[in-house]
N, C-alpha and C positions, 0 to 999 in steps of 0.2 A: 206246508208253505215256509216257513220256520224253524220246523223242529230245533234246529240248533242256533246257539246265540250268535254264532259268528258270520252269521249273514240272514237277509232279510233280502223276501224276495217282493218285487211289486212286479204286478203284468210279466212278461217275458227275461227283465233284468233281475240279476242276483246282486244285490249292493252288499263289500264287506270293509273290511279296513282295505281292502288294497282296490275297493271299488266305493269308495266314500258316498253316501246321498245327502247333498248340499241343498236345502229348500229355504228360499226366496221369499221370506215370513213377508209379503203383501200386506196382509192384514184389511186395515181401513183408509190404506196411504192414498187411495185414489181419492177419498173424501167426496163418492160420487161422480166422479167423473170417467166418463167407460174410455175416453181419448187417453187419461193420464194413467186409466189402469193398464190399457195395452201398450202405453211407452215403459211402463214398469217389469210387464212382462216382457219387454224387449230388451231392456237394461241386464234385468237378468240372464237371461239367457245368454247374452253376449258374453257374461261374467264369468259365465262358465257352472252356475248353476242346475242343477239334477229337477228340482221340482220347486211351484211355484204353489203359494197356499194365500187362501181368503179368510174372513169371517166375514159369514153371514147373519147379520145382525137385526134381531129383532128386541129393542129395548125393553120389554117386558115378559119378558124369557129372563133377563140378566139381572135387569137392578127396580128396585122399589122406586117411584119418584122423587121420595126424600130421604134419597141416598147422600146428596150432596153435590158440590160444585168441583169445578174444573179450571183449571188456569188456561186459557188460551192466548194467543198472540191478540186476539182482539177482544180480549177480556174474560172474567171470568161468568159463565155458562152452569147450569145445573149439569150434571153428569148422565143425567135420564134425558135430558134436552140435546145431549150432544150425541148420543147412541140413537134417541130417535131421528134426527137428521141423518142419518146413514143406513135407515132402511133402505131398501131398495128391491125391484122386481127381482123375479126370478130371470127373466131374460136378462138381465144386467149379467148374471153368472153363467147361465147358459152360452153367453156371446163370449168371456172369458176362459170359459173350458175349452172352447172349441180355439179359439185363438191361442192359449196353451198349446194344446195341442198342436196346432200345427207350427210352432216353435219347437217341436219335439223335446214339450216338455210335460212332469208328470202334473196332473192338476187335482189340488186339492182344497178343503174349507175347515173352518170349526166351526160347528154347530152348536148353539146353547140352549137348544130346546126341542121340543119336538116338532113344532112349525120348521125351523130351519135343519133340522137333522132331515127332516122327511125329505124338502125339495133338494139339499144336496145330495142324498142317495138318489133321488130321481135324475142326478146330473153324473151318475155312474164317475163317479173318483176315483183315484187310483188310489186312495187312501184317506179315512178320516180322521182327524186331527180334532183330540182333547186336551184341551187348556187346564193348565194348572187347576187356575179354581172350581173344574168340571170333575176334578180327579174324583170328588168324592157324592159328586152327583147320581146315584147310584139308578135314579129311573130314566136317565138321560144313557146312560151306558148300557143298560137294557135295551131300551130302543134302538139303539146305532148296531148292537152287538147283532141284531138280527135281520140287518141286512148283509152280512158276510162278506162287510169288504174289509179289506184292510184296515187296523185302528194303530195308531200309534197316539200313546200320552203323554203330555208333561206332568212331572210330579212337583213343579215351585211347590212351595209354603205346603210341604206337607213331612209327615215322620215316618216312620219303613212303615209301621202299622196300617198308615193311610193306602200307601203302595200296595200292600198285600192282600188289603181287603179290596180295591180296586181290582187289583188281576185275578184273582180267588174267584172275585164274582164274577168277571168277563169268560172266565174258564168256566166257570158251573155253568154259563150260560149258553155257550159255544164253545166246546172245547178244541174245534179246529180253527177257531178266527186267526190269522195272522196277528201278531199282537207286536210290538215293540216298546220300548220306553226311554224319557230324555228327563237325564237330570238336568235341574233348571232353577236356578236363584227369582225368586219374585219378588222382585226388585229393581227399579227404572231410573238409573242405569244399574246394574248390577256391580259391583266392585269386583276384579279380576282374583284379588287373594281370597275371596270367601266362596271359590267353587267348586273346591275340596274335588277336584276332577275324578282321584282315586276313586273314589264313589262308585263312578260306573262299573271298574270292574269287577266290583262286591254285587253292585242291582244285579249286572248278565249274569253272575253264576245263583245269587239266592234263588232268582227267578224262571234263570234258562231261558231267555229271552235276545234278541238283539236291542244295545242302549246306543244311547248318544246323547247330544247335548242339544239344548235349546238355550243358547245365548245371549243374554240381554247385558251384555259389556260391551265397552266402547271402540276396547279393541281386535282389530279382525283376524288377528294372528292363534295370539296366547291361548285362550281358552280351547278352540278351534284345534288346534295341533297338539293338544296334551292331551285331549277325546282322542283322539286316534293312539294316542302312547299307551295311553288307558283301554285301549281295545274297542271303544266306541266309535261308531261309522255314520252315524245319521247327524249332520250337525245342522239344526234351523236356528236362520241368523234375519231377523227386520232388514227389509233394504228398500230405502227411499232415494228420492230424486235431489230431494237437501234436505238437509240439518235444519233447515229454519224454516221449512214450511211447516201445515200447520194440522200435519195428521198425527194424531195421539202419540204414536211410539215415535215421528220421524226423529227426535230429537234425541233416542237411543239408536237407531238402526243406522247399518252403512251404505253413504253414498255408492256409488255405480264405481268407482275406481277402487274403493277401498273394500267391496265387496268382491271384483275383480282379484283383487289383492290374495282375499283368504279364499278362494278359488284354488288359485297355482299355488297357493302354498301348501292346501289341501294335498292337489292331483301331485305334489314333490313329496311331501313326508310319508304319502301312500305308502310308497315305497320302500321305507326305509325303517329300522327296526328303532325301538326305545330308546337305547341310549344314544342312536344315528337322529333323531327329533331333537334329543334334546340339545346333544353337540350343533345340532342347524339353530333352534331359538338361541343358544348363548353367539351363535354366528349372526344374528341380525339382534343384538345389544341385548336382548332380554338379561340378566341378572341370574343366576345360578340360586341366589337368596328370592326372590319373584317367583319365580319355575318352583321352586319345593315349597314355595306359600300355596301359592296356586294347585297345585300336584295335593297338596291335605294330608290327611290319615285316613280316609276311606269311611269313614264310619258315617251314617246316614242322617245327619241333621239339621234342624233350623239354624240357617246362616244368622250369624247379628244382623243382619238388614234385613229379615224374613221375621223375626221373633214377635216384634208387634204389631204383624199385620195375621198372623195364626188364628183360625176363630175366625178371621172377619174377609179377606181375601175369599176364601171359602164359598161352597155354600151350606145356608140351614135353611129353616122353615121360620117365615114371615107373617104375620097378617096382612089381609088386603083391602082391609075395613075397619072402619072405628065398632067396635063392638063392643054391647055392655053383658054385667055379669046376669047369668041364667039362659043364653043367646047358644045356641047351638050348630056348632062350628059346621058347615060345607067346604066343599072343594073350591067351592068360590068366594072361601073367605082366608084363604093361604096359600102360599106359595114356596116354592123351593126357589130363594133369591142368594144373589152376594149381598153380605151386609156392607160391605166397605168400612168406611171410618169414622161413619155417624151414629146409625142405627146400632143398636146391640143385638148379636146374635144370637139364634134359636138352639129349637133341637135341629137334630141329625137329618138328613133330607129319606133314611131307611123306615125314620118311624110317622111321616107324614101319615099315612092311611091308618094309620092307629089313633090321630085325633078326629077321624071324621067320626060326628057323632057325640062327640064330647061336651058337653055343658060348661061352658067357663064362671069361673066360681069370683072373679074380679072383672072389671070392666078394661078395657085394650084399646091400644089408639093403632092405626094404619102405618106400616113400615116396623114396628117394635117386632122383635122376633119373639117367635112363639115358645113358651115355657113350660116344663111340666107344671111348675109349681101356679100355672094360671088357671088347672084344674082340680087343684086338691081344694079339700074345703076347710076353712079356718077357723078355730076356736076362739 
């Protein structure tokens, strides 16, 4: 389906650099409402957008309840309070795929667990879509890996290591899954000089893969058109109705005009070789000194805006329960969560089934991530 990095193929189309795949990071911009997610779906399509992408969200799949707060326009909110307000039916997606679809466009989600991993393959995608902090989610990638649809990942807040061990295992799992990857800064807004673009053409040859970019900058050009200089074709970009409303990402992602914008600029640089992109950015004012900040060294690493959220963006293993020491740990006393920027993180989400069974040697409060060191015994 893949075999080679320079195209990437979904249902019937082959997307490559001279066939760009632009997807319409939806998200959670509808904030519930099915009217304002099929005006979004319309937005983009009109933009000139390839595919349009969900999360579906079940707050306890994602985060511990004392994860922490959230700033909203109408004040600050727990962060588990505001993901669980955007549960929603399955028919709320079901009604959006098919209305996708008959935009002729590709429809897709991200899944954070295996409740919503399961009913978005029951909603046959044309690809599923791993979030950053899922990279390293390794039994969440098992499960998706085996329904054999198409996966494409982001790699934010993660180091080549993380990368490798991600595909390494999606390949031991299925070695014919259709695979792709988006370098990706996680960070909201992302700063445009810290996206070291080169990157990608180092991920497609380490891996053999097709890459691209997953965008979280403010603007709809620069990053967008140096992925394609860079050999990269898949570029996912947020795109909301405005900037001031009051969905999680709306206040990084592009209005409908300016999402429009990096569209035709996409379906123009298609076209044209390396040095013909960058001659067109210095032709719409970009800086020559901006373009080679942005463009990087290629080498695979945590942006300064990524460094101190590593570890905690993430996921590890959590407790789910106040437990005391001699308590003997179940599946229902931990979790594979994001720690975010309160809670401290655990172990590794690989060595989860290695604690069931384990005696804790100290007593544990709910949300604190799980330690070896809370099963050794102390002198």
């Amino acid at each position: 389906m893949c075999g080679k990095y320079g195209y990437f193929k979904l249902g019937s189309e082959i997307f490559s650099v001279e066939n760009p795949l632009t997807i319409a990071e939806i998200g959670t911009s509808h904030n519930g409402s099915i009217q304002k997610a099929r005006n979004l779906i319309d937005v983009a399509a009109e933009a000139g957008a390839k595919a349009v992408k969900f999360q579906i969200v079940y707050a306890d799949e994602i985060l511990h309840p004392n994860t922490g707060y959230v700033d909203l326009p109408t004040g600050k909110i727990p962060l588990y309070d505001r993901f669980k307000s955007l549960e929603l039916p399955v028919s709320f997606y079901k009604e959006l795929a098919e209305y996708s679809r008959s935009k002729k466009l590709l429809f897709s989600a991200s899944p954070f667990g295996f409740r919503s991993a399961e009913e978005l393959a029951a909603l046959k995608p044309d690809f599923i879509k791993i979030a950053s902090p899922e990279l390293n989610y390794v039994q969440l990638l098992k499960y998706c890996a085996g329904f054999n649809i198409p996966m494409i990942l982001s790699s934010g807040v993660s180091i080549l290591k993380d990368i490798e061990k991600a595909v390494s295992f999606l390949r031991s799992e299925n070695k014919d899954l259709p695979l792709a990857l988006l370098h990706c800064i996680t960070s909201y807004p992302a700063p445009e000089k810290e996206y070291n673009v080169s990157v990608i053409k180092n991920l497609s040859r380490i891996f053999g893969i097709a890459c691209g970019v997953s965008d979280h900058s403010l603007d709809p050009i620069l990053v967008p058109a140096l992925t394609l200089a860079a050999g990269g074709f898949i570029i996912e970009k947020h795109i909301c109705l405005s900037r001031k409303e009051e969905g999680l990402d709306d206040p990084v992602a592009l209005e409908p005009d300016m999402f429009k914008k990096m569209c035709s600029a996409l379906n123009s640089f298609s076209k044209k070789t390396y040095d013909e992109i960058i001659e067109g950015l210095t032709k719409l004012n970009y800086s020559i000194e901006l373009i080679n900040e942005v463009i990087g060294s290629g080498e695979k690493k945590l942006s300064p805006a990524e460094t101190k959220n590593y570890g905690r963006t993430n996921r590890s293993i959590h407790y789910l329960n106040d437990l005391k020491k001699g308590d003997v740990i179940t599946d229902k006393d931990i979790a594979v969560l994001r720690t975010e920027k309160i809670l401290s993180p655990g172990e590794a989400p690989e060595m989860f089934d290695s604690f069931i069974g384990a005696v804790l040697q100290r007593a544990v409060k709910s949300g604190e991530g799980l330690l070896m060191e809370d099963f050794l015994t102390r002198k």
